[in-house]
TIDO-55736 format. One record per residue (C-alpha): y, z, x; residue number from 1. Coordinates in Angstrom, 3 decimals, always signed. Last residue first. Layout:
! residues N
(pt (Y,Z,X),NUM)
...
END
This chain:
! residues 71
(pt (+172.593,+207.312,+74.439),71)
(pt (+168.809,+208.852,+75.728),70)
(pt (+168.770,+206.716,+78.531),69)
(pt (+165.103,+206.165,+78.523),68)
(pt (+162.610,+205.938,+80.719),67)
(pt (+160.019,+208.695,+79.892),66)
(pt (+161.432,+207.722,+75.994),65)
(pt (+159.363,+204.412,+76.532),64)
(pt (+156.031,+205.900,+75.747),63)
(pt (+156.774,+207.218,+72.606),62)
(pt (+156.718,+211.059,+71.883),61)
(pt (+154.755,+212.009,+69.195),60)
(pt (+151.187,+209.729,+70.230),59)
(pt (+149.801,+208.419,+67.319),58)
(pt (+151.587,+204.927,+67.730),57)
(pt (+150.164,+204.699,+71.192),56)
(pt (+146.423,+205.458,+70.260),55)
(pt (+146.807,+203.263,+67.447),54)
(pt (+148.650,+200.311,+70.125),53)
(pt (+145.854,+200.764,+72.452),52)
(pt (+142.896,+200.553,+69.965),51)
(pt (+144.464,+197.240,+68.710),50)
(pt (+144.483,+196.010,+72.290),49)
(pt (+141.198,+197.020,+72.857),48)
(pt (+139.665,+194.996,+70.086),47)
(pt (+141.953,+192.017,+70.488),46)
(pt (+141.068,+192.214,+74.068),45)
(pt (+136.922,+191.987,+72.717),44)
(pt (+137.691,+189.685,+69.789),43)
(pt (+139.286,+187.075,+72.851),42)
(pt (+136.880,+187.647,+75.114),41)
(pt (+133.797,+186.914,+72.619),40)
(pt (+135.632,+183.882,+71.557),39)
(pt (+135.903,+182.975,+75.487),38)
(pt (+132.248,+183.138,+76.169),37)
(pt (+131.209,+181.391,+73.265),36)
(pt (+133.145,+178.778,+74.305),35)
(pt (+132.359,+178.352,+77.724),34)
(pt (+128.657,+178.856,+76.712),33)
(pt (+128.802,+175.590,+73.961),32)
(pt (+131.070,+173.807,+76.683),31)
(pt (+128.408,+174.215,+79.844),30)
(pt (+125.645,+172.924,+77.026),29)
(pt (+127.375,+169.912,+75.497),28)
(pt (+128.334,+168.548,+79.309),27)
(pt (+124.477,+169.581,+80.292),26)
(pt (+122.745,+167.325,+77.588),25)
(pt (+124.941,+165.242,+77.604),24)
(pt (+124.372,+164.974,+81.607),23)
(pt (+120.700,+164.661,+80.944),22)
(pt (+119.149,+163.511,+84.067),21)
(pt (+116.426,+161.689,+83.998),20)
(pt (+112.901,+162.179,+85.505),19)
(pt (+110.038,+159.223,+86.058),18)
(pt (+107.172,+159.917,+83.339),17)
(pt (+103.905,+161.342,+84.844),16)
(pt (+100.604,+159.846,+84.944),15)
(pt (+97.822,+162.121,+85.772),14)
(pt (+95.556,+160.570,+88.192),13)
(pt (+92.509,+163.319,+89.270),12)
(pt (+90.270,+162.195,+92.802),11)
(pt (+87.128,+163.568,+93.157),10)
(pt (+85.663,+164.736,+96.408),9)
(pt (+83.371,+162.879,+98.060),8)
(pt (+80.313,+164.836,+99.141),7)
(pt (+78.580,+162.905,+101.522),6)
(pt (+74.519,+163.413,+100.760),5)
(pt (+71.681,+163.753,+103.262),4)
(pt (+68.499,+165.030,+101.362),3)
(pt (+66.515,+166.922,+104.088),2)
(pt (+65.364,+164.722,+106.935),1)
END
């Protein structure tokens, strides 16, 4: 008989740390973007709302006169 051996296979541990959940983390996070997201909404409709009233004020008739009474 030829050299018989079992061939056990090896066995790695690797110790990992238990998870936790970082609601801080995620409260301080969620708040950062919601701001950030309504600062840039806020210079972006002050933005078009400035180029709305310059492209209104150039105009030479004003936009209420369609309407108006005319008295």
């Amino acid at each position: 008989m030829l050299f018989a051996t079992k061939l056990v296979p090896e066995i790695i541990w690797v110790k990992v740390e238990k998870p936790t959940f970082d609601l801080v983390g995620v409260v301080l996070g969620s708040l950062s973007l919601a701001g950030l997201l309504a600062l840039t909404a806020a210079v972006l409709g002050s933005f078009f709302g400035l180029v709305l009233i310059r492209r209104t004020r150039r105009m030479d008739e004003h936009v209420t006169d369609a309407v108006s009474l005319r008295l």
